[in-house]
C-alpha positions as CSV (number, residue, x, y, z in Angstrom):
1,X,18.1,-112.5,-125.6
2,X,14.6,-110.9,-124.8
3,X,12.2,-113.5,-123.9
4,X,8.7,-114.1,-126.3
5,X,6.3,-110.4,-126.7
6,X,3.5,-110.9,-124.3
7,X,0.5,-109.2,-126.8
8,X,-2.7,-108.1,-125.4
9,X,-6.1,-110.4,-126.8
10,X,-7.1,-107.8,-129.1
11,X,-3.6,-107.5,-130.5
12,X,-3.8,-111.1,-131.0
13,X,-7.3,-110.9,-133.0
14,X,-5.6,-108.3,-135.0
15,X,-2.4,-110.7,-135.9
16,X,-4.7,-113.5,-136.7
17,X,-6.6,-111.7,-139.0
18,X,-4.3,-110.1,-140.8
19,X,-2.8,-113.7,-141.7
20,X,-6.3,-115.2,-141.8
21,X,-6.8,-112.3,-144.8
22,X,-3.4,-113.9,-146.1
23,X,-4.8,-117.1,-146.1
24,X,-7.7,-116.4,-147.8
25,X,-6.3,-114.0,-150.6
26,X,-4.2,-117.4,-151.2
27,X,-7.5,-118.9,-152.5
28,X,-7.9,-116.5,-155.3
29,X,-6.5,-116.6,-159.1
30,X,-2.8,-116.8,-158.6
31,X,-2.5,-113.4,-161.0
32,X,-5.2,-111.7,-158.6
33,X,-3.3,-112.2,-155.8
34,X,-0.9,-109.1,-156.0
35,X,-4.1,-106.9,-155.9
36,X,-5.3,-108.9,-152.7
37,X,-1.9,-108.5,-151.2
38,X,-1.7,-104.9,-151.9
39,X,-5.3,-104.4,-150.4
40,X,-4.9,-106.2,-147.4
41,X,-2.0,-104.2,-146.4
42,X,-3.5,-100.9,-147.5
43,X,-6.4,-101.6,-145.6
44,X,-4.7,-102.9,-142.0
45,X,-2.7,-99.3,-142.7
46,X,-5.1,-96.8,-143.4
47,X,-6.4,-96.5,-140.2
48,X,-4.4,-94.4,-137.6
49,X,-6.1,-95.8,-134.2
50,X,-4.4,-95.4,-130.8
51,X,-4.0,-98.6,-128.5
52,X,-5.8,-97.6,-125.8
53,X,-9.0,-96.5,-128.2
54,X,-10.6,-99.8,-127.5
55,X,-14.1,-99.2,-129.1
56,X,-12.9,-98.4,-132.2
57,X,-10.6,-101.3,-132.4
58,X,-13.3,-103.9,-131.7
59,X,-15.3,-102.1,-133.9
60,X,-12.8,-102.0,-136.8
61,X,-12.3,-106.0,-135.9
62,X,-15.9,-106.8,-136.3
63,X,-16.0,-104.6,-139.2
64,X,-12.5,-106.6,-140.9
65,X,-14.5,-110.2,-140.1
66,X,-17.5,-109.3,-142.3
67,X,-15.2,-107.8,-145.4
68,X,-12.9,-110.7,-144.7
69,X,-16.3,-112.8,-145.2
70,X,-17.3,-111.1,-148.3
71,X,-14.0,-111.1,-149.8
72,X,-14.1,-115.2,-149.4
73,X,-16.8,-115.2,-151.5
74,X,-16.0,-118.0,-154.8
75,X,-17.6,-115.2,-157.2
76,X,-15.3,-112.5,-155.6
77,X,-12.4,-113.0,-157.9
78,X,-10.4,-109.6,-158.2
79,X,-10.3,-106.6,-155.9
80,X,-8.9,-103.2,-157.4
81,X,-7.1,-100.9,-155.4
């Protein structure tokens, strides 16, 4: 049996904000959550960025915190996708 994944930093920022956007979604109206869900994934997806293409990566990680910050919003109920 392989031992535990050793993951770069940024991979880990990545991780926890994908499950921090999980986390949050969870706050919304339980029959808005599907469309939360959906959107989440879509957006983590959309975005074909190689590993070593550092800049964009931070960039798209800074960029994720301030939607993720939006989206946490109380009056933010329902995102369409």
């Amino acid at each position: 049996m392989a031992g535990p994944v050793k993951r770069s930093g940024l991979q880990q920022q990545i991780i926890s904000m994908y499950r921090e956007c999980f986390r949050a979604a969870r706050e919304k109206p339980k029959a808005n959550r599907p469309h939360f869900y959906k959107f989440i994934r879509q957006e983590f997806r959309k975005h074909d960025i190689k590993k070593s293409d550092f800049a964009t990566i931070e960039y798209m990680l800074r960029k994720g915190q301030r939607q993720l910050e939006a989206y946490r919003k109380p009056t933010i109920q329902d995102v369409h996708v």
